[in-house]
C-alpha positions as CSV (number, residue, x, y, z in Angstrom):
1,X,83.4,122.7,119.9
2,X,85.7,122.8,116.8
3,X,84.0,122.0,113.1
4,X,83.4,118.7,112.4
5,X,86.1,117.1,110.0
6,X,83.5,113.9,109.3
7,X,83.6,113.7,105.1
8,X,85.0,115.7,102.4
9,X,82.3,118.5,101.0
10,X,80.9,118.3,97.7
11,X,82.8,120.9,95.2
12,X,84.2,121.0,92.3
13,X,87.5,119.0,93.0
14,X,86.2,116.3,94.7
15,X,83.9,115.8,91.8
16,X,84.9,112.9,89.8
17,X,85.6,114.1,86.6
18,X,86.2,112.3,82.4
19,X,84.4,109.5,81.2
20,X,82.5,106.7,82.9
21,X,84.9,103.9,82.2
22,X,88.0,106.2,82.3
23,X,90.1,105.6,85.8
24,X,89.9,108.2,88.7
25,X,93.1,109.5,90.9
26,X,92.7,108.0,94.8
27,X,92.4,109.6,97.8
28,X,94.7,109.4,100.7
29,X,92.9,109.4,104.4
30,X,94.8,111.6,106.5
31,X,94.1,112.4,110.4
32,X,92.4,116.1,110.2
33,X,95.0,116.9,112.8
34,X,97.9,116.6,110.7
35,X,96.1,119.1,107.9
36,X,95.9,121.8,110.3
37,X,91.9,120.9,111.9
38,X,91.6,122.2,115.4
39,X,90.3,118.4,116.7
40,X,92.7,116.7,119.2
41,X,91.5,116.3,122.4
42,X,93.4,119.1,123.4
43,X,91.2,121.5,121.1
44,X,94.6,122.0,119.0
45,X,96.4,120.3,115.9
46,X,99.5,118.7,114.5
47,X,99.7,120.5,111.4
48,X,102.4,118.2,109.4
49,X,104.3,120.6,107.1
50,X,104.2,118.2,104.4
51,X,100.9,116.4,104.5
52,X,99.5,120.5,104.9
53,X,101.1,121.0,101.1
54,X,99.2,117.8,99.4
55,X,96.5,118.9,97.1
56,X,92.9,118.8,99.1
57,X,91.5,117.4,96.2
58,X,93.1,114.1,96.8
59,X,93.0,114.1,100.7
60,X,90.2,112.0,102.5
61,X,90.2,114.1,106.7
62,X,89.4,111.9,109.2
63,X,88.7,112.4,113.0
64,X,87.5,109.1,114.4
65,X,86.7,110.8,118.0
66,X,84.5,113.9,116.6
67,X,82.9,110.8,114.4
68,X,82.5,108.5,117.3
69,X,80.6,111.9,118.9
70,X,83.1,113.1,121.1
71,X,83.3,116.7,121.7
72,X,86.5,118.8,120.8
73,X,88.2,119.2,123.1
74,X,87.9,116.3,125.5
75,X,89.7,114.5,128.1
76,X,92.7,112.3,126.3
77,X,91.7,108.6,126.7
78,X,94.2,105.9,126.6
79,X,93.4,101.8,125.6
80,X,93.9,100.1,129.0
81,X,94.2,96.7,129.8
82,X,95.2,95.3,126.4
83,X,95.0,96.0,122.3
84,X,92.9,97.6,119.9
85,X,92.1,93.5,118.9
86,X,91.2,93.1,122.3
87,X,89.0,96.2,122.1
88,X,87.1,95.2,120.0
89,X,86.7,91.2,121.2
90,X,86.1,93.3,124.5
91,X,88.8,92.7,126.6
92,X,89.7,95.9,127.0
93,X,88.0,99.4,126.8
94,X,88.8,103.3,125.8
95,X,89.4,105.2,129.5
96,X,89.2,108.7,129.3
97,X,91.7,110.3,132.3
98,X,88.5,111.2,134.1
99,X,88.0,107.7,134.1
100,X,84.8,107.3,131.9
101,X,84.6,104.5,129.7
102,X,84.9,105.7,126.0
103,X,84.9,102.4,123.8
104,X,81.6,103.2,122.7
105,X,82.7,106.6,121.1
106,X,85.7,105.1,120.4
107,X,84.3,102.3,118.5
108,X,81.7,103.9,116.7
109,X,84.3,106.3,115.1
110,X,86.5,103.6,114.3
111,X,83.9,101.9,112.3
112,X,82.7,104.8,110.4
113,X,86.4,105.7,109.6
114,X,86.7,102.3,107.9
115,X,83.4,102.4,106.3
116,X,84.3,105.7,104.5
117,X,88.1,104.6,103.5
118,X,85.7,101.5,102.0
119,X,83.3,103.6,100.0
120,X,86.6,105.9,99.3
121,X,88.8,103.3,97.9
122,X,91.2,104.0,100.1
123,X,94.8,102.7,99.9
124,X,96.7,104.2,102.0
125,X,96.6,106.8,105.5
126,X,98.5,108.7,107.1
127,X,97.8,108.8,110.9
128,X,98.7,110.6,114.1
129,X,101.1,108.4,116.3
130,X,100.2,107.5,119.9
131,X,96.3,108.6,119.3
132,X,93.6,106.2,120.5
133,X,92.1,105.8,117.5
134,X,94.4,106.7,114.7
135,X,98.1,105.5,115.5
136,X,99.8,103.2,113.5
137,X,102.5,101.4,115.1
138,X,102.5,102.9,119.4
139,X,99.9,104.1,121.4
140,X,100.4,105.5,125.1
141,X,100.3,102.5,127.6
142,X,96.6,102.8,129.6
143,X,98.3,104.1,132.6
144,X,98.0,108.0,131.6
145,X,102.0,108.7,132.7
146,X,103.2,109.5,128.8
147,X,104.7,106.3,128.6
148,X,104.0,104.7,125.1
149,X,104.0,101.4,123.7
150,X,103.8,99.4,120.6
151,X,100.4,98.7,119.3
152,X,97.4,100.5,117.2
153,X,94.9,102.9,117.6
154,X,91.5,100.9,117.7
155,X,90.9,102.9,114.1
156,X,94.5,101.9,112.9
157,X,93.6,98.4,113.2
158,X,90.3,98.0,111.3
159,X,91.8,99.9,108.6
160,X,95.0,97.7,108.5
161,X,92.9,94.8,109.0
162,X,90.9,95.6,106.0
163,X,94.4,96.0,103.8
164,X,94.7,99.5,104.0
165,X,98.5,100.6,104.4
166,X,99.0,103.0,107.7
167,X,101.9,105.8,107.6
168,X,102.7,107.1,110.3
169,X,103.2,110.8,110.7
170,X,106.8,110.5,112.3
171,X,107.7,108.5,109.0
172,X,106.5,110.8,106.6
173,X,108.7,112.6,103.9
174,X,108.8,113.8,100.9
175,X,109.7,110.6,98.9
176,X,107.1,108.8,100.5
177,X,104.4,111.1,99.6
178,X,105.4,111.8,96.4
179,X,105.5,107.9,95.7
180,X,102.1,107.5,97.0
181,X,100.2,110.5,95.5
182,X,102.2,108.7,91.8
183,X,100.6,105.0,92.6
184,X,97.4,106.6,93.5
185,X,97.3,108.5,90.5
186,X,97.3,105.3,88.0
């Protein structure tokens, strides 16, 4: 099983550092994927070439499947029979391809994803497109024949819900980031 990409480790740059009243940079939540971390259900990653350069001082990693207690690597699940919304109003469920229901996982991860971007401050994320949990904006169909569709991984949407801004990793460039890592810097 690959390492588990849960919270950032104690160290010296994640410390924060000056005075008590004196305003600290933010942190961006990224899918661990994206920086390189073995954890898709496939046992690989997506390293992004540009999320991989940001300074790991300022980047939040976040698997919501190893954090809903899904082993790496795993069968790939898809949302069938509706939305992330209606994943969590349960109306629809997390199937893995073997067929075993996965919302619980699912969900699990999904809440402790938001409940760290909470005690994080986050602002902003940066997620993997098409995932289960993490995609911002399409998500594969439910019917496990690569055919995608608009919507949110069930992660995606608590954080969105909450007012956290999604990226997704197919929109990300330079610009962007650099715009971001400013704002979240003052």
């Amino acid at each position: 099983m690959a390492d588990s990409v849960l919270v950032p480790r104690p160290g010296p740059k994640s410390r924060p550092i000056g005075r008590p009243n004196e305003k600290k940079p933010g942190f961006l939540m990224v899918s661990a994927c994206l920086l390189g971390r073995p954890c898709r259900y496939d046992g690989q990653s997506k390293k992004h070439p540009l999320i991989s350069r940001l300074d790991p001082a300022v980047i939040l990693p976040v698997c919501p499947e190893q954090m809903g207690g899904l082993p790496t690597p795993r069968p790939p699940a898809e949302i069938c029979g509706g939305s992330a919304r209606d994943v969590l109003e349960g109306k629809a469920r997390v199937i893995n391809r073997e067929g075993t229901d996965v919302t619980r996982e699912y969900y699990k991860g999904a809440v402790e994803t938001l409940d760290l971007a909470r005690k994080w401050g986050i602002r902003y994320a940066v997620l993997k497109e098409k995932s289960p949990s993490c995609a911002p904006s399409c998500v594969y169909d439910g019917n496990f024949q690569d055919r995608v569709r608009p919507g949110l991984g069930l992660a995606a949407y608590l954080l969105q819900k909450n007012g956290i801004t999604l990226i997704s990793d197919e929109e990300v460039s330079e610009t962007l980031l650099r715009s971001i890592m400013l704002e979240l810097q003052s």
